[in-house]
RONU-753961 format. One record per residue (C-alpha): x, y, z; residue in one letter. Coordinates in Angstrom, 3 decimals. Example, Ala and Ser with C-alpha at 12.3 -4.5 7.8 and 13.67 -1.06 7.14 Angstrom:
! residues 2
PT         u         v         w  type
PT    12.300    -4.500     7.800     A
PT    13.670    -1.060     7.140     S
//
This chain:
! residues 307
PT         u         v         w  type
PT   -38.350   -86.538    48.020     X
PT   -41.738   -87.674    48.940     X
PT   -43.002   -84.243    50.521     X
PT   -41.971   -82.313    47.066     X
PT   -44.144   -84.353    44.990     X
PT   -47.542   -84.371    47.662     X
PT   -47.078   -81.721    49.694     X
PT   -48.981   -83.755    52.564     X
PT   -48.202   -86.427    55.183     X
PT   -49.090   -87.618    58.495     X
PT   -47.543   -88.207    61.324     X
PT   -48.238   -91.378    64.215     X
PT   -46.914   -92.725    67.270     X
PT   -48.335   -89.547    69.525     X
PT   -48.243   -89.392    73.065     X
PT   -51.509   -90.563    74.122     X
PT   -52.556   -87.389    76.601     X
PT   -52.421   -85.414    72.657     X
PT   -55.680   -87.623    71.713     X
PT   -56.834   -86.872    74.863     X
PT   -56.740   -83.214    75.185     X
PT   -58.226   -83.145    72.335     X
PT   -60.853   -85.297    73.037     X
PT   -61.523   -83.268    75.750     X
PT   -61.619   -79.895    73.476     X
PT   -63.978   -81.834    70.469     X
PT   -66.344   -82.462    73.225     X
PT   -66.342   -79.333    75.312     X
PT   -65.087   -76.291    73.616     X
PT   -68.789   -76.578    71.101     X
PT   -70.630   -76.004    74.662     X
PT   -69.264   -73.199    76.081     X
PT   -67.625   -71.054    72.942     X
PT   -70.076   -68.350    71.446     X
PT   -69.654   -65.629    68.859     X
PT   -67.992   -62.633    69.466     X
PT   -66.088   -63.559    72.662     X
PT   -62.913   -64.932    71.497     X
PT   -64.823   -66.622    68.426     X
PT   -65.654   -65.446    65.293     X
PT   -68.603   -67.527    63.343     X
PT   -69.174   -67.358    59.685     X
PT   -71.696   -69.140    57.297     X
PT   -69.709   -70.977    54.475     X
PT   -70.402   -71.404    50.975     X
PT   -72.905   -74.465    51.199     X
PT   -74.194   -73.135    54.699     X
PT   -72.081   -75.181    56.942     X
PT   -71.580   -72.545    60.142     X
PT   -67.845   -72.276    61.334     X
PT   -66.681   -71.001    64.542     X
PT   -63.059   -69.839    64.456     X
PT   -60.446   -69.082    67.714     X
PT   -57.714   -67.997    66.530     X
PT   -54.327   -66.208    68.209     X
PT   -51.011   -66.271    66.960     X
PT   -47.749   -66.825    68.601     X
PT   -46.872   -69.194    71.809     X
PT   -46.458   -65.651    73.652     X
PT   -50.306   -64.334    72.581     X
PT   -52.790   -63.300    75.632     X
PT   -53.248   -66.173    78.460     X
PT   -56.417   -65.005    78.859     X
PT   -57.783   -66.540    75.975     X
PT   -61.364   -68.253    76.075     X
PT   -61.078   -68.088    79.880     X
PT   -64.104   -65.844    79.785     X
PT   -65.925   -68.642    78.368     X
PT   -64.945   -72.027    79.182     X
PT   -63.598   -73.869    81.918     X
PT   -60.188   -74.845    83.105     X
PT   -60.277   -77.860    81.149     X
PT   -60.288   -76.292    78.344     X
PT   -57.929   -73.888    78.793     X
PT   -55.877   -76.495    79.657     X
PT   -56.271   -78.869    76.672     X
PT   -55.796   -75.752    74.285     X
PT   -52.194   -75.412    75.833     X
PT   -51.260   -78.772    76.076     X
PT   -52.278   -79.155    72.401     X
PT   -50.460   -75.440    71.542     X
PT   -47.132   -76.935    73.069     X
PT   -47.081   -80.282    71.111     X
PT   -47.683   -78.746    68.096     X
PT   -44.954   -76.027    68.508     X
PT   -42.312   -79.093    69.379     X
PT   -43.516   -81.082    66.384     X
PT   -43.104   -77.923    63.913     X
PT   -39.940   -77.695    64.719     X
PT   -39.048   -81.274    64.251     X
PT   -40.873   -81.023    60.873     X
PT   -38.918   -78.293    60.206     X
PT   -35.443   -79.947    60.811     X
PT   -36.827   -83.343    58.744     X
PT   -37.019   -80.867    55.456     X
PT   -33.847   -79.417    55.654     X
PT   -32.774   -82.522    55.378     X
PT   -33.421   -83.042    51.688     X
PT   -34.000   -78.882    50.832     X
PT   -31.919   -76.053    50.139     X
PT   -32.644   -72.396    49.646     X
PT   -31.918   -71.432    46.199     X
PT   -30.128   -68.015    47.382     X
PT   -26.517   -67.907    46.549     X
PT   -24.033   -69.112    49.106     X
PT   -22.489   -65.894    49.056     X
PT   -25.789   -64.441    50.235     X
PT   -27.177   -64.889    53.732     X
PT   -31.360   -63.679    54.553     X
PT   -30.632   -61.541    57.289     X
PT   -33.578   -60.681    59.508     X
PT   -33.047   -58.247    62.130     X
PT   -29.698   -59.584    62.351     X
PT   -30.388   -62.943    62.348     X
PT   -29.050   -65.789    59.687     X
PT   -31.931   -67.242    57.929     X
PT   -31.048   -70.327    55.534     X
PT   -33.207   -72.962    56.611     X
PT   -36.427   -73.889    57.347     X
PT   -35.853   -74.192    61.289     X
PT   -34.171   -70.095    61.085     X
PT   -37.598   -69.342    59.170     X
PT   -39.344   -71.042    62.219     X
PT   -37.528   -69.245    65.056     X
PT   -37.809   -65.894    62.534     X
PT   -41.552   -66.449    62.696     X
PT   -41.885   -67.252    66.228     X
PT   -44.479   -64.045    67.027     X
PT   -46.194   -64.748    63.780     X
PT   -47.518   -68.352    63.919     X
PT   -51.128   -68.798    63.738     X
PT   -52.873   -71.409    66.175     X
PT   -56.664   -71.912    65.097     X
PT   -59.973   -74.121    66.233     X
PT   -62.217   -74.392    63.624     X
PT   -65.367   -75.407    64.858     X
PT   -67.721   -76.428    61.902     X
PT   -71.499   -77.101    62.829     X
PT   -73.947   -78.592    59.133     X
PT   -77.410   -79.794    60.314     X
PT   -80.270   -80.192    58.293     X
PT   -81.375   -76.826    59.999     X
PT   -78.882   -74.650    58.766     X
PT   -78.372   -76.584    54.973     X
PT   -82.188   -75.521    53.908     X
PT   -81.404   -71.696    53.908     X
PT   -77.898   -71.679    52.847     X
PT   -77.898   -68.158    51.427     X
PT   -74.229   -66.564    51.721     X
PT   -74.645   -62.435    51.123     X
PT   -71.096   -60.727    50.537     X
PT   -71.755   -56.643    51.483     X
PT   -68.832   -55.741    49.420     X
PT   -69.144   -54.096    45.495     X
PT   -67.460   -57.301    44.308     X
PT   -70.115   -59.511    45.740     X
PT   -73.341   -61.259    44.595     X
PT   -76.045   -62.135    47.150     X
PT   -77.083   -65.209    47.367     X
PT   -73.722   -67.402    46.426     X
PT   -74.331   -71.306    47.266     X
PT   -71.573   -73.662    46.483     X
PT   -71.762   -77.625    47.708     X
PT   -68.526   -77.597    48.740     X
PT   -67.559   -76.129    52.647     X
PT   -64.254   -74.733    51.610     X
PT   -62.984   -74.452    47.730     X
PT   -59.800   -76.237    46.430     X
PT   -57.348   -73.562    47.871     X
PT   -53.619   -73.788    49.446     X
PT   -52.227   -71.956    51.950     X
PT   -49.759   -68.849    51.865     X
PT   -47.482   -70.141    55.069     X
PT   -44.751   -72.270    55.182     X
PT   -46.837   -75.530    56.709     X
PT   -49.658   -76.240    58.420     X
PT   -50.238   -78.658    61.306     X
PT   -53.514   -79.955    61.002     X
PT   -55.275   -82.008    64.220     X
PT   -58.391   -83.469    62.461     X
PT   -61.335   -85.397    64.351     X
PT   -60.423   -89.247    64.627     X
PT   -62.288   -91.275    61.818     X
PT   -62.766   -88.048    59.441     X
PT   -62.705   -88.170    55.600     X
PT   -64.024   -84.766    55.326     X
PT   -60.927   -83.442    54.384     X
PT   -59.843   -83.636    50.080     X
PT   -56.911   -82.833    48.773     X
PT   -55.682   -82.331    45.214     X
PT   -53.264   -85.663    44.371     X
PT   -49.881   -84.829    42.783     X
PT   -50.131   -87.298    40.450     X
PT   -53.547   -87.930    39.248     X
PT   -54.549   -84.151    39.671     X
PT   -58.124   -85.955    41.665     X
PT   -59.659   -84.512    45.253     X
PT   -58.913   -87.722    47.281     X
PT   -60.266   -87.786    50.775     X
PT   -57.735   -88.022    53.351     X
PT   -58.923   -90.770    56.156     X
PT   -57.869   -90.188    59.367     X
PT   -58.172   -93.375    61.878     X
PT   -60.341   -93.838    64.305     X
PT   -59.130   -93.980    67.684     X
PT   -59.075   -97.393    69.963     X
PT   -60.104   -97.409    73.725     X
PT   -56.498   -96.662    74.575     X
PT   -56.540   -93.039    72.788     X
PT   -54.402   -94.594    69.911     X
PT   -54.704   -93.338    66.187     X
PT   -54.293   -89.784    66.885     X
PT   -52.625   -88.291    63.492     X
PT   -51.063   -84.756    63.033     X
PT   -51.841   -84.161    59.514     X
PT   -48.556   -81.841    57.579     X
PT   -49.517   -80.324    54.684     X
PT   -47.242   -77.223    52.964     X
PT   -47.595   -73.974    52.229     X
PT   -46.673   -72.352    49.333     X
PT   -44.422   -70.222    50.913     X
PT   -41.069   -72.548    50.440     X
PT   -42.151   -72.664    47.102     X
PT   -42.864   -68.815    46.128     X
PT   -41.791   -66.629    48.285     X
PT   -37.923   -68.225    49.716     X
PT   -37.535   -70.479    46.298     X
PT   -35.483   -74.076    47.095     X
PT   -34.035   -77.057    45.424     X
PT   -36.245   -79.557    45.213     X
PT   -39.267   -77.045    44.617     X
PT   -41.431   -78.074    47.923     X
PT   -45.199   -78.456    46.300     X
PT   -47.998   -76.628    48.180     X
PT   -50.977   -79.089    48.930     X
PT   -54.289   -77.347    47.610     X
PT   -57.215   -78.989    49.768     X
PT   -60.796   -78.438    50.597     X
PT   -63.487   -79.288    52.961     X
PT   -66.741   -81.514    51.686     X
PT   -68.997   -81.377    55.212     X
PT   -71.603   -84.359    55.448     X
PT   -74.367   -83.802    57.772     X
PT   -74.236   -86.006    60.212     X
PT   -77.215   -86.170    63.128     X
PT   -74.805   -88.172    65.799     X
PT   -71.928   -85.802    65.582     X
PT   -72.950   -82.221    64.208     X
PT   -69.700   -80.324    65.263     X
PT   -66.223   -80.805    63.400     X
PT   -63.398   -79.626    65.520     X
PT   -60.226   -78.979    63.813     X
PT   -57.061   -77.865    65.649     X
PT   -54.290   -76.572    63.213     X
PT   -50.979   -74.186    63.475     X
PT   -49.776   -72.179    60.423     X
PT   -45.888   -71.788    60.348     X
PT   -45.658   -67.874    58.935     X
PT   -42.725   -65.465    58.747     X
PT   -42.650   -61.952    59.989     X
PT   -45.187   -59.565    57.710     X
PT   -41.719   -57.697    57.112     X
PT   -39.412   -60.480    55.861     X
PT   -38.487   -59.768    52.649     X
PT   -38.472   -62.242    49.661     X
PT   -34.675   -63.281    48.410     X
PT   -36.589   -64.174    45.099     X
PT   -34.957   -61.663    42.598     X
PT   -37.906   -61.573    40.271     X
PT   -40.093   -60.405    43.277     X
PT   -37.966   -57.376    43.999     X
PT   -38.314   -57.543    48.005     X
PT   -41.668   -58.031    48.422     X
PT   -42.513   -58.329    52.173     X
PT   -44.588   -61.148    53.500     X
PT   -47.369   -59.208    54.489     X
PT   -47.491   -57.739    50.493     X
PT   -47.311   -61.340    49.193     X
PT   -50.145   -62.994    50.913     X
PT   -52.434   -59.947    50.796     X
PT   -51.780   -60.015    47.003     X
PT   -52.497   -63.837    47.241     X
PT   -56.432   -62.634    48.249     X
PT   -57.092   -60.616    45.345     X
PT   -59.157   -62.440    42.283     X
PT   -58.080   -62.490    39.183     X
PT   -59.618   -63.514    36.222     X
PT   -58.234   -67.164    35.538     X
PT   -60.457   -67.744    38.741     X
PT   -63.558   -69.228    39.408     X
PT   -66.497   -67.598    40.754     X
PT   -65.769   -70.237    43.439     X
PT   -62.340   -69.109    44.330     X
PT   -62.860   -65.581    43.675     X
PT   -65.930   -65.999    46.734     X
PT   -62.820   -68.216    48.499     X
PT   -60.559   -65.231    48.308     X
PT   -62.438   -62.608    49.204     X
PT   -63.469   -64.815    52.764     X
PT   -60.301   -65.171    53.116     X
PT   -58.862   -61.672    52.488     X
PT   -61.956   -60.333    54.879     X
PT   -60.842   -63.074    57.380     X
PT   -57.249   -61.819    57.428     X
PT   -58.285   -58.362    58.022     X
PT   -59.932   -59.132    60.922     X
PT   -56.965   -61.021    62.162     X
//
């Protein structure tokens, strides 16, 4: 299977209001999001600034960045929101197709009394849980020249600079539906077979809003935390931001599939760890890592606490 061996691939053939909408977003959600309200920025490790909006589950507040921005907006974010939900579940129901969870037939994952044996039951399962995000990354030659990244926890050093936006990392959900900015190729990720970073190229679109891709890339937790046959290989990826004096802001759109921070793991060696357990242990260094993704972790574990 093709998705066991890369962990990443694309999808085409999107309705053309999708492109649209989030045209629409790329253009006007820079302008009128800010800081605190809804947002939360953060300087990254090479000093590229990135706003994040983030709220899980189709059912979170509808009241979200209407404080800010206008109904467009609002409206785009929704539009985009119900795509991707459809499309995760269709992703979801292309897997099983050529997966199976290594628990024993005799042994069903029940989840508050629900059957879960299949990528779709881990979607519905998760439904509260998924995480829809807007990165919005900003790297001028303003903020590149004092790059200084100061971490106020005992574990940090002041000062950290790394040239790369985000480290080689991968991702703790199941998948992750990535909307990146027509004619990108600031996105790397790790090839299965060659072990290099490889840029992935997304399209450019035509005056007709065609080219729009929906970028799938998978989590690790088919891989670690359920266990199936074929093992489904998590993509590790990372962000290389080139300043660019036409187009400043990077909008990225993406949904992480995630269980329930109480589903348990049918993985006998992890003796029913819960999903919340696993990923928080996923944030803590260790020391086979890099100063790099040690500073990647602890962003990340900071970032999840504040989720």
């Amino acid at each position: 299977m093709y998705i066991s061996l890369t962990g990443v691939f694309t999808l085409s053939d999107l309705p053309n209001q999708l492109a649209k909408a989030y045209d629409t977003l790329a253009i006007e959600l820079p302008k009128c999001g800010s800081d605190g309200i809804d947002g939360r920025t953060e300087e990254l490790g090479d000093g590229t600034l990135r706003t994040t909006y983030a709220q899980k589950s189709m059912k979170a507040t509808p009241h979200f960045l209407q404080r800010i921005c206008d109904s467009s907006v609002i409206e785009s974010v929704n539009y985009i929101r119900t795509q991707l939900e459809g499309i995760g579940n269709e992703v979801a129901k292309t897997i099983d197709k050529v997966i199976t969870f290594n628990t024993p037939t005799t042994t069903i994952i029940d989840y508050d009394g629900m059957d879960v044996n299949s990528v779709v039951d881990i979607i519905k399962a998760g439904y509260d849980n998924h995480l829809d995000h807007i990165h919005v990354y900003t790297k001028t030659d303003n903020n590149i020249n004092d790059n200084k990244v100061d971490w106020k926890d005992d574990n940090s050093v002041e000062g950290i600079h790394y040239n790369t936006t985000l480290t080689l990392h991968i991702d703790q959900g199941v998948f992750l539906l990535l909307i990146l900015p027509p004619g990108d190729s600031n996105f790397y990720y790790e090839d299965g077979i060659t072990n290099e970073q490889v840029p992935l190229n997304i399209p450019s679109l035509d005056h007709n809003y065609d080219g729009l891709r929906v970028v799938v890339l998978m989590g690790n937790t088919l891989k670690s935390f359920i266990g199936t046959t074929p093992s489904i290989r998590p993509l590790p990826h990372a962000v290389h931001m080139d300043i660019s004096s036409t187009t400043p802001t990077r909008l990225v759109f993406g949904r992480m599939f995630l269980l329930p921070p109480s589903f348990k793991s049918p993985i006998p060696s992890l003796n029913s760890i819960t999903f919340q357990q696993w990923t928080q242990a996923a944030m803590i260094p260790n020391n086979d890592d890099t100063d790099e993704i040690a500073f990647s972790k602890r962003r990340l574990g900071k970032q999840q606490q504040q989720q």
